[in-house]
N, C-alpha and C positions, 0 to 999 in steps of 0.2 A: 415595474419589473416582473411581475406576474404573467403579466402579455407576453413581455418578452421572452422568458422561461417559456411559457406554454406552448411558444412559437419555434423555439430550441428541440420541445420534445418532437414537434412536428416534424421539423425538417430531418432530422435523424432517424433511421432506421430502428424504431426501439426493440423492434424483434431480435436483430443482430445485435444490439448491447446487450441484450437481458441476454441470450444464448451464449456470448463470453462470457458473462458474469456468472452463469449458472457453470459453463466447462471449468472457470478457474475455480471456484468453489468446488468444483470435482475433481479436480486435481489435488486439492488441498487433502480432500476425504480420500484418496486413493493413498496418496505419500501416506500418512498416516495408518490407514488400514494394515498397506504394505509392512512398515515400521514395527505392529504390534502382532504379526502372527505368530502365535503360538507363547504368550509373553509368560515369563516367568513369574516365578513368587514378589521378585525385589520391585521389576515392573509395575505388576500390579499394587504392589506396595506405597511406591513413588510416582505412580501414573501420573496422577492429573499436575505434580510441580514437572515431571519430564517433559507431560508435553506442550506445559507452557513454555519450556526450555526450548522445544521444535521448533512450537510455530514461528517464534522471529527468525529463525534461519531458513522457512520458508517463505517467511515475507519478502529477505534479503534478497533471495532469489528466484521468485517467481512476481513479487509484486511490481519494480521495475518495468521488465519489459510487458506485463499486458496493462499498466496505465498508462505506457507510452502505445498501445493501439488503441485503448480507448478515446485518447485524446485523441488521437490522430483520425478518427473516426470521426468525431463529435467536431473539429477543426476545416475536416477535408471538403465536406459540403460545400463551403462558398469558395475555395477553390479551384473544383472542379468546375462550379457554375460559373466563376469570375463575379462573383455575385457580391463583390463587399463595395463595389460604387455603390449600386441601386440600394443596398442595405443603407447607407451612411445615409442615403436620403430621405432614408423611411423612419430612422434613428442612431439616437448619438452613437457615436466610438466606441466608448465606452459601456453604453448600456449592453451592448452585442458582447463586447468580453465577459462584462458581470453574472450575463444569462449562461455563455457557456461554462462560466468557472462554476456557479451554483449548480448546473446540470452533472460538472463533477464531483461537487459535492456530496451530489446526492446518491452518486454510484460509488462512490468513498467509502459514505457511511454504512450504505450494503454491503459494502463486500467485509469491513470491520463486524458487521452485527453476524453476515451469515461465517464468518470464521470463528467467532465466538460462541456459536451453534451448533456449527458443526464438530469444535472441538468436545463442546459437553455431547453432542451425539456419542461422540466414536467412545468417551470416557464411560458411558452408560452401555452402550451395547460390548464393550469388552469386560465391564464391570468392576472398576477400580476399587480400590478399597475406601471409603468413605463417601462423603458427600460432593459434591462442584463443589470451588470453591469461587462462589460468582463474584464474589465485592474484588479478587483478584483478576479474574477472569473481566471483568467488567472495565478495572481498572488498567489494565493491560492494552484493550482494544478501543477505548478513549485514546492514548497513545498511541497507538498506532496508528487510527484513525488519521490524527496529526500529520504522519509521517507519508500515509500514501494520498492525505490530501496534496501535501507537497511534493509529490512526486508526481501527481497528477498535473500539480501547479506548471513545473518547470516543461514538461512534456507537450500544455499547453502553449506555453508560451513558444518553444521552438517547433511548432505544428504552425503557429499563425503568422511565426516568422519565415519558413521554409516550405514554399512549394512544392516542392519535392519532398513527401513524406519518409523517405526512406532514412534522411539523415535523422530528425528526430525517432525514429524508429530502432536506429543504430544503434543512439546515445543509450535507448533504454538497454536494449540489450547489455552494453558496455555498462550502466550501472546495476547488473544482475552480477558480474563478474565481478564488479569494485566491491559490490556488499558482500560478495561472498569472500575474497581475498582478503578484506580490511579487516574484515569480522576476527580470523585468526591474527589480527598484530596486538597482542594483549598489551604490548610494551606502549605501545603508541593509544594510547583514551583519547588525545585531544584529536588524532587523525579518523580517528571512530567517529568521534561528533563531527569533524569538519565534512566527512561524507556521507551526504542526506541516505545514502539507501544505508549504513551500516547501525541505524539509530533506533532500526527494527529492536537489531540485538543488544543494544544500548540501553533499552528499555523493557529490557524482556524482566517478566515478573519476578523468576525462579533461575536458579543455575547449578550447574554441577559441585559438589563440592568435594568429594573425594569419591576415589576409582580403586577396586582392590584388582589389581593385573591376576592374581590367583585364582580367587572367584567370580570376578566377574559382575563386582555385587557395585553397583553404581548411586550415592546417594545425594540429594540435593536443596538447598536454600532457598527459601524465597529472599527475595533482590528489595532495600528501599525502593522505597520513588529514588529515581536518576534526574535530578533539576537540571544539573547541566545538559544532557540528554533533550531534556523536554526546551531548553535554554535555546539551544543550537534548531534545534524545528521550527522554534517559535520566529528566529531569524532568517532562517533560510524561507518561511512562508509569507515572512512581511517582503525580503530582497524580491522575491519570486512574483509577487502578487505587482509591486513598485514597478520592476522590472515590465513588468505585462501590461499592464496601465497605458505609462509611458509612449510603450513600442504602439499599443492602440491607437492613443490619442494621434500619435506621430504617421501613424503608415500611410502611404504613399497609394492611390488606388488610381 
């Protein structure tokens, strides 16, 4: 499997991955920067539970559609080449999916470790009041981790299924929209877990707990562990994963 990974990094462009991964991570530090100019006393106050409160709703919405081009990227190679006969001859079905889900994997985990970096950056250089709090911070982007592996997952799978990258490309876009719609049905929890991208905020460390309209003074909780939350990923990454297998062993070349 190591050959075969090794052989994944090859065929892909890693310049052009790592230059998405570095822009969304820049995107990530810009919303943020944006967000805290000129931040007040209570801000500063409640920084670091605020902007763990943020970050899942920029996950909701930004993480979606760039693992649906990642994948799509990382998919499109043999494609373009028509290159999954001669592949299938040189190795299994399956080991070809295995190399490309582990290659997202591993841009999963970067983009979880650099959001968690970059969060403690921006908390340090604005100067919140107190210490990071990493065992949350850490614990938060393990979860999420979860959530854009599978979002990674699903993205895959309809890249390897569809020729035409633009529908898997679509879908992502459309679950940038669902996570951010579903996210406000407070009434509906179970519709929050049934849709993989709203599980961002499902899982978010910290939450708002009360608003004074007066003042303006916004204060908030850190969140249990959400098991159902982590429940519902844990499912959608086995269906996702089954799902892609399948279709592998099965495709038609």
């Amino acid at each position: 499997m190591n050959n075969y990974l090794k052989l994944e990094f090859r065929k892909n462009h890693m310049g052009m991955l790592l230059f998405l991964t570095a822009a969304f991570l820049g995107l990530n530090l810009m919303w943020l920067m944006i967000s805290l100019q000129n931040p007040n006393e209570s801000q500063l106050h409640w920084g670091w539970m605020m902007m763990l409160a943020q970050m899942p709703i920029i996950g909701a919405v930004l993480s979606p559609t760039f693992m649906a081009v990642i994948a799509s990227r990382i998919a499109d190679v043999e494609h373009k080449g028509s290159t999954f006969k001669l592949l299938y001859t040189l190795q299994s079905r399956t080991s070809l999916y295995h190399a490309k889900l582990l290659l997202g994997m591993i841009f999963a985990a970067g983009i979880s470790i650099g959001q968690a970096l970059v969060l403690i950056a921006v908390g340090n250089i604005v100067h919140f009041e107190g210490s990071a709090p990493v065992e949350k911070i850490t614990l938060y982007y393990i979860m999420s981790f979860g959530v854009t592996f599978a979002s990674y997952l699903l993205q895959l799978d309809l890249s390897l299924r569809f020729r035409n990258q633009m529908a898997p490309l679509a879908i992502g876009i459309l679950g940038s929209f669902c996570g951010l719609f579903v996210m406000y049905l407070y009434q509906f929890r179970i519709l929050q877990h049934i849709v993989l991208w709203t599980n961002y905020v499902t899982l978010s460390a910290s939450v708002m707990s009360s608003y004074d309209p007066e003042t303006r003074i916004v204060q908030y909780e850190w969140c249990p562990v959400n098991w159902y939350g982590i429940a519902a990923v844990g499912v959608w990454t086995i269906m996702l994963y089954l799902w892609g297998r399948r279709m592998a062993e099965r495709r038609e070349v």
